[in-house]
N, C-alpha and C positions, 0 to 999 in steps of 0.2 A: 623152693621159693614159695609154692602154694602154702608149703604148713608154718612155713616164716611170720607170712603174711597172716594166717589165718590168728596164730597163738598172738600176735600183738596186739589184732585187732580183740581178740577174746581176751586178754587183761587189760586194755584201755578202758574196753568195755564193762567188763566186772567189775573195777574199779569207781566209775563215773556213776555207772545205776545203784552203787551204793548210795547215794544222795537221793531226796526225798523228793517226791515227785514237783514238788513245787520250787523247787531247785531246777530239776532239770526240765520244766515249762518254762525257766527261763534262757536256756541253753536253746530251746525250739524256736523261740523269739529270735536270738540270734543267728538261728541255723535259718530262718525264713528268706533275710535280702542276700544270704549267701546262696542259696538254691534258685531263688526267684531269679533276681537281677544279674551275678555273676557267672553261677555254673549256666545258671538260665535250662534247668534239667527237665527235657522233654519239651518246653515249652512250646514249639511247632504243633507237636503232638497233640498236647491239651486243648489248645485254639482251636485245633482240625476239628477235632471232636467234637466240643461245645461248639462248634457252626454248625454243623454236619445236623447233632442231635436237638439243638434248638436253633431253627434258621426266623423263627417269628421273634426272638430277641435280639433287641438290640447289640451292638459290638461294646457299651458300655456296660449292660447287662450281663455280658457274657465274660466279660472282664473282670466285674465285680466277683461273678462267682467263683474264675481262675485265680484271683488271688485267696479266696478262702479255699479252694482248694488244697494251696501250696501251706496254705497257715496249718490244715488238718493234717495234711503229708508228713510236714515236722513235726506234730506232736505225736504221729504213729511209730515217725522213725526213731521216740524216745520211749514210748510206751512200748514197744515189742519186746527190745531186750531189759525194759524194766521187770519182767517175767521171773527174771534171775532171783528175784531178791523179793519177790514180793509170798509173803504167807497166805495162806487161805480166806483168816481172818480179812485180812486186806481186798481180797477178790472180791469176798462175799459184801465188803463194803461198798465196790466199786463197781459192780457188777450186780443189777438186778433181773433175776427172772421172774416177771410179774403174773405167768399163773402155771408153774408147776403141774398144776390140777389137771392139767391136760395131758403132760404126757402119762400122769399116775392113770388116768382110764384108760389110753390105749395100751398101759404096762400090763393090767390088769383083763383088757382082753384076749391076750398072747400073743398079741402083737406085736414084729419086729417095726423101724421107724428109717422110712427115706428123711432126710434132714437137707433141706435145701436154704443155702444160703448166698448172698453176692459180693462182691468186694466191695459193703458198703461200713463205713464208720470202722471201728476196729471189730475184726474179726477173730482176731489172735485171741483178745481176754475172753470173750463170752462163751468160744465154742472149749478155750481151755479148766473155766470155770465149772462147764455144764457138767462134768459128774458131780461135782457139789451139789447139784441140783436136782441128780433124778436117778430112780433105782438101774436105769437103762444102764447097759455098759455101752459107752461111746467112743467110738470110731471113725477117724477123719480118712477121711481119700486124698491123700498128697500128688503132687511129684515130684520124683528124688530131684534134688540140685546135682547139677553136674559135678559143681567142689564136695569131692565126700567132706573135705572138714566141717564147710558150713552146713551140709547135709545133715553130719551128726548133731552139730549144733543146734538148727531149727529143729532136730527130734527129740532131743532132750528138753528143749524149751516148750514144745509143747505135750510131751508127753507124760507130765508132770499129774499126778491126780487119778494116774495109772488111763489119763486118755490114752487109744492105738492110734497108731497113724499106719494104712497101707496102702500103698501103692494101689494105683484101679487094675491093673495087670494079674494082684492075688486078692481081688476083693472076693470073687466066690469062693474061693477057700476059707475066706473069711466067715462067709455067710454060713457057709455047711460047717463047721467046727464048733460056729456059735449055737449052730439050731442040734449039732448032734449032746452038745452039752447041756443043752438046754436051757442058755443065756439067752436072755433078748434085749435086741441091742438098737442102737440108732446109729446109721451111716452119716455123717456128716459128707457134702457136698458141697464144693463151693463150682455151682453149673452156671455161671457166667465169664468162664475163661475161652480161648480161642482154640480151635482144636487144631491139628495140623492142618497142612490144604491138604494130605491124601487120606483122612481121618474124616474129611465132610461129610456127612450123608444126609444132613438136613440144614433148611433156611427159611428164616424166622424176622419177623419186620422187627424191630427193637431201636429205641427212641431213634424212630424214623429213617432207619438206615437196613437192606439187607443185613443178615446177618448170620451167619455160622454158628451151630451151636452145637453141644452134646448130646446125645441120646443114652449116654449110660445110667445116669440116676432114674430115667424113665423106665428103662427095661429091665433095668432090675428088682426095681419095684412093683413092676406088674407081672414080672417072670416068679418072684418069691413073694406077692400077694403082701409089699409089705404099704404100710399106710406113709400117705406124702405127708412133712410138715415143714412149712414155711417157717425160719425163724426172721423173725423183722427186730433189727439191728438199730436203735435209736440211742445220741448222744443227746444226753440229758442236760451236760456241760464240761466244760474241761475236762477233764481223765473218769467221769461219769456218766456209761451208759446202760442202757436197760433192754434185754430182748423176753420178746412177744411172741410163743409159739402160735402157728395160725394152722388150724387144721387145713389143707385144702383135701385131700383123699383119704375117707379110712380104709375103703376097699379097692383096688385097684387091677387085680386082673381080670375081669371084660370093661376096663376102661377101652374107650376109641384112639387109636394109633396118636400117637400125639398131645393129645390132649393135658396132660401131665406139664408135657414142656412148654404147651404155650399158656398154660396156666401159671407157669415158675414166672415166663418172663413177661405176662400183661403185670404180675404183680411185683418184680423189683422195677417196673418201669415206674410203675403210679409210686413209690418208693422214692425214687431217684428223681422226678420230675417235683416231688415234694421240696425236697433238700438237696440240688443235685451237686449241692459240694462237697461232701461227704462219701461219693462215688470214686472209685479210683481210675482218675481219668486220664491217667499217664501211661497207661497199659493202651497196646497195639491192640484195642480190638477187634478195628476195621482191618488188617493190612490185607485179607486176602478176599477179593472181590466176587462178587457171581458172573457167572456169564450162563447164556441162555440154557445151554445143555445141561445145567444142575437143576439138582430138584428141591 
């Protein structure tokens, strides 16, 4: 029933993102008062949040911004599997990286690259685009979906451009294979997901709320000396946006305990408090609380 379900859904779908993107921006128009107002999806969720992370705004305020959220949600949810169909040409149209020039110094140091980034604006195009953009061989850290179908799916979708996708489980395999061949490479990160509750081992204020976070992209960076860099995610306008690599560390092992990760997230915060409809805000990522025995 699972591969029933999966193969329909993958030729409805191949089928539909055959149509040009301003086609199917208009299919996300329609898909908007069906998710908002009738499935009504997460929207408890959304509200919690945007009170939680902005209680100095108002309920109209915050309203305002939950319907542009839902507006952004839809044109992700037609922009990802446009990926199918879309040529390099097309990426590189749509997809600007405005200075290169930075990671070509850190290429040219010997430097391998922590790559931090949040579930802010679409994250699918730019991190799939970036070998287009730099000599680095690039490597995203997933986790596997439970459905192998759609497993293979989302690997195929992004692994296009000869991006890796692995698992944090064989990421030092990664690291040592790459550095015994003598590639250098950039890990892609997306370090603003929720870890398990028996995975916590740190906690972090983040728009205004406790908060759980990861410590892998930290220690890996400073266990193999590799340099931090913040990609900043900005929609320029409809299916056009542009990222900003931002150095925060070149050297990082006697960095101070920490420091790595609350630099990752004072900086998608001023990010997200910017534009914070463009944040994915339908993701649980309060569900698991502190209490006083955590550290």
């Amino acid at each position: 029933m699972r591969a029933f379900g999966f193969y329909l859904f993958y030729g409805i779908n191949w089928i539909i993102t055959l149509l040009p993107l301003r086609i199917l921006y208009i299919f996300s128009d329609i898909l908007f008062p069906v998710i908002y107002y009738l499935v009504r999806y997460r929207r408890k969720v959304v509200a919690t949040n945007l009170k939680n992370a902005f209680p100095e705004k108002s309920y109209r305020e915050r309203l305002a911004i939950e319907k542009k959220f839902y507006h952004h949600f839809c044109d992700l949810f037609i922009e990802t599997p446009k990926l199918i169909h879309m040529s390099n040409e097309q990426l590189l149209r749509l997809i600007t990286f405005k200075n290169p020039e930075l990671l070509d110094m850190i290429y040219n140091k010997g430097l391998d690259v922590v790559g931090l980034l949040g579930h802010y604006n679409n994250w699918e195009w730019p991190t799939n685009s970036a070998p287009l953009y730099t000599r680095f061989r690039t490597v995203t850290i997933y986790k596997p979906l439970q459905n192998k179908y759609f497993d293979r799916y989302m690997l195929d979708l992004r692994t296009r451009n000869k991006m890796v996708l692995t698992p944090m489980s064989q990421i030092v395999r990664e690291i040592l294979n790459s550095r015994k061949a003598n590639i250098r490479s950039v890990f892609f990160f997306l370090a603003d997901q929720t870890p398990p509750k028996g995975d916590i081992k740190y906690w972090t204020k983040f728009l205004n709320q406790d908060t759980p976070v990861y410590l892998g992209a930290e220690k890996i960076a400073m266990k193999y000396e590799m340099a931090v860099v913040f990609f900043n995610l900005q929609k320029v306008k409809r299916g056009h946006y542009n990222f900003t690599a931002e150095l925060m560390f070149e050297h990082t092992s006697d960095l101070p305990e920490h420091m790595i990760t609350e630099t990752y997230v004072k900086r998608l915060e001023e990010i997200i408090r910017e534009r914070p409809e463009f944040w994915l805000w339908s993701h649980r990522r309060w569900k698991h609380k502190r209490v006083q025995a955590d550290g």
